[in-house]
C-alpha beads as a LAMMPS data file, in Angstrom:
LAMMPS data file: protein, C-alpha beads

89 atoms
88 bonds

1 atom types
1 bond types

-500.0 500.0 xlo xhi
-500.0 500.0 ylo yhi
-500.0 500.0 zlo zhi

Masses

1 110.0

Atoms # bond

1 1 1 -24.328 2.489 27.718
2 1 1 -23.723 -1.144 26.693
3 1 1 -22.949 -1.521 22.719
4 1 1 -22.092 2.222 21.978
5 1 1 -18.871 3.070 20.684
6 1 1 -16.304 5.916 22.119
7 1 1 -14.341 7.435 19.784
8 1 1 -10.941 5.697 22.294
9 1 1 -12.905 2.598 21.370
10 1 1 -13.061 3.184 17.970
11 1 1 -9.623 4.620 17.795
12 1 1 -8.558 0.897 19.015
13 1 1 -10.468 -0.638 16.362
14 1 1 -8.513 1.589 13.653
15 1 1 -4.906 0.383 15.170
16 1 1 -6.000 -2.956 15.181
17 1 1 -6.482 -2.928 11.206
18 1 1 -3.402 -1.308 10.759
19 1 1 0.422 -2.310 10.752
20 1 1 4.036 -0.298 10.811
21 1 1 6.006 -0.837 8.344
22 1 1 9.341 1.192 7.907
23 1 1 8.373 3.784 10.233
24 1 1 4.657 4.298 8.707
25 1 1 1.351 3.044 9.349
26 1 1 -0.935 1.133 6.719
27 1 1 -4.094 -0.969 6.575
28 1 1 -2.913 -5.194 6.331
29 1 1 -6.148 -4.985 3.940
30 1 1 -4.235 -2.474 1.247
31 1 1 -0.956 -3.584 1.939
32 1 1 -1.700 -7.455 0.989
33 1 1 -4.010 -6.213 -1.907
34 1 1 -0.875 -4.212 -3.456
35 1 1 1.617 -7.176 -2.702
36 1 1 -0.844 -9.340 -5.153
37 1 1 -1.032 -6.987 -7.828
38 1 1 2.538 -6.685 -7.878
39 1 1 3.480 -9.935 -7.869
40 1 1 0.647 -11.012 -10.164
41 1 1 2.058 -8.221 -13.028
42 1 1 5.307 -8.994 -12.439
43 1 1 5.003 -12.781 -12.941
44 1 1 2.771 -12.547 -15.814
45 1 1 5.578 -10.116 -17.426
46 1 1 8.351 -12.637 -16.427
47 1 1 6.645 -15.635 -18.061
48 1 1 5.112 -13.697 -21.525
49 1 1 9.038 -12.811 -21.964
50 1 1 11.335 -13.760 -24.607
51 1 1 13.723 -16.766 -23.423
52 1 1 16.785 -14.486 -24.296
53 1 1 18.942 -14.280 -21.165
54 1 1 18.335 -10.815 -19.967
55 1 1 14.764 -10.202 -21.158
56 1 1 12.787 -12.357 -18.346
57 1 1 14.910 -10.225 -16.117
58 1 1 14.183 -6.757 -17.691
59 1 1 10.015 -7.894 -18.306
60 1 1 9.971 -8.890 -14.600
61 1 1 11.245 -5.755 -13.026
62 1 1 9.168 -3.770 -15.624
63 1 1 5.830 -5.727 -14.686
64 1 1 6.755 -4.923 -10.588
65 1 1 7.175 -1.114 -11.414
66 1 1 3.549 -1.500 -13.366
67 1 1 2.350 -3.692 -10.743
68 1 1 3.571 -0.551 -7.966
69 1 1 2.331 2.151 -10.161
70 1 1 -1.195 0.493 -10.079
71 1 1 -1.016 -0.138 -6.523
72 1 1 -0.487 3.523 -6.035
73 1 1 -3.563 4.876 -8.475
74 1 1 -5.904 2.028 -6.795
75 1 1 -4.964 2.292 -2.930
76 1 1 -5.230 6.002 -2.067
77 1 1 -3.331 7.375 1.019
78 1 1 -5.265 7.456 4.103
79 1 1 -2.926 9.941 5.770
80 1 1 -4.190 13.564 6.465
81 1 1 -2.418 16.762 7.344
82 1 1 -3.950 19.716 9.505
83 1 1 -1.996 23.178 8.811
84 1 1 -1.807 25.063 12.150
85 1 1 -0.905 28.802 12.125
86 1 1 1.314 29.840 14.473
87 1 1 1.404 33.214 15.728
88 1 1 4.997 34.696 14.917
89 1 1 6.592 36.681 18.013

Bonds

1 1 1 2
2 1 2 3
3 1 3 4
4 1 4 5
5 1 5 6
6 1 6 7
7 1 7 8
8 1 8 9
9 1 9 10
10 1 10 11
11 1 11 12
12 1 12 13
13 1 13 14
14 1 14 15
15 1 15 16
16 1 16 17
17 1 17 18
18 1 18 19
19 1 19 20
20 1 20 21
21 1 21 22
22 1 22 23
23 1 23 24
24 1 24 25
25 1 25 26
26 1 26 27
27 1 27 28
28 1 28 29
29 1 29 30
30 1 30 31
31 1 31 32
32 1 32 33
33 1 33 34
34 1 34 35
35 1 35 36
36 1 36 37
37 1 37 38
38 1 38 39
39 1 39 40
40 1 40 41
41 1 41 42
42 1 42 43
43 1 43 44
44 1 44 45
45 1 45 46
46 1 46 47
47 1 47 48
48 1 48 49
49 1 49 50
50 1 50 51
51 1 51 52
52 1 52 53
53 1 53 54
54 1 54 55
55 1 55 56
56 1 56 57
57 1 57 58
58 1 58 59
59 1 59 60
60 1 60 61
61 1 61 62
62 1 62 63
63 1 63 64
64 1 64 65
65 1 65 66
66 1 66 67
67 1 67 68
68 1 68 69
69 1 69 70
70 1 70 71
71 1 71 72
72 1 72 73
73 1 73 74
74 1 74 75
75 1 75 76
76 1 76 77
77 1 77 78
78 1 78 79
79 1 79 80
80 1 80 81
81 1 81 82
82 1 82 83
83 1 83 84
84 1 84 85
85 1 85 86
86 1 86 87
87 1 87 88
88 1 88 89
């Protein structure tokens, strides 16, 4: 049938939106959308900072771990585990 979809097909489809990075698979979609909110934190914390030598430093690596800690409450993992018994014998 012309213009249904197999599940191989749509299998295909999946790994096409998705990317490896350090030995695990995301989505480019999530994984650009959590670069932006980290960099936009941690640039706005960098430039509301004190001119004092270290504190532009200290605000920008506390706006990335905000920026990372939002990432991770708005882009939920997509992975999912199946628990198989296993007869013991």
């Amino acid at each position: 049938m012309k213009g249904t979809k197999t599940p191989d097909s749509l299998h295909k489809k999946e790994q096409g939106e998705n990317i490896e990075v350090w030995a695990d698979v995301v989505k480019i979609k999530d994984l650009m959308l959590a670069m932006v909110i980290t960099t936009v934190v941690a640039l706005v914390a960098y430039f509301i900072a004190p001119s004092e030598a270290p504190m532009p430093l200290i605000f920008g690596l506390v706006g990335a771990l905000i920026g990372f800690i939002i990432s991770s409450i708005l882009i939920q993992p997509k992975r999912q585990f199946k628990e198989i018994e296993r007869e013991e014998g």
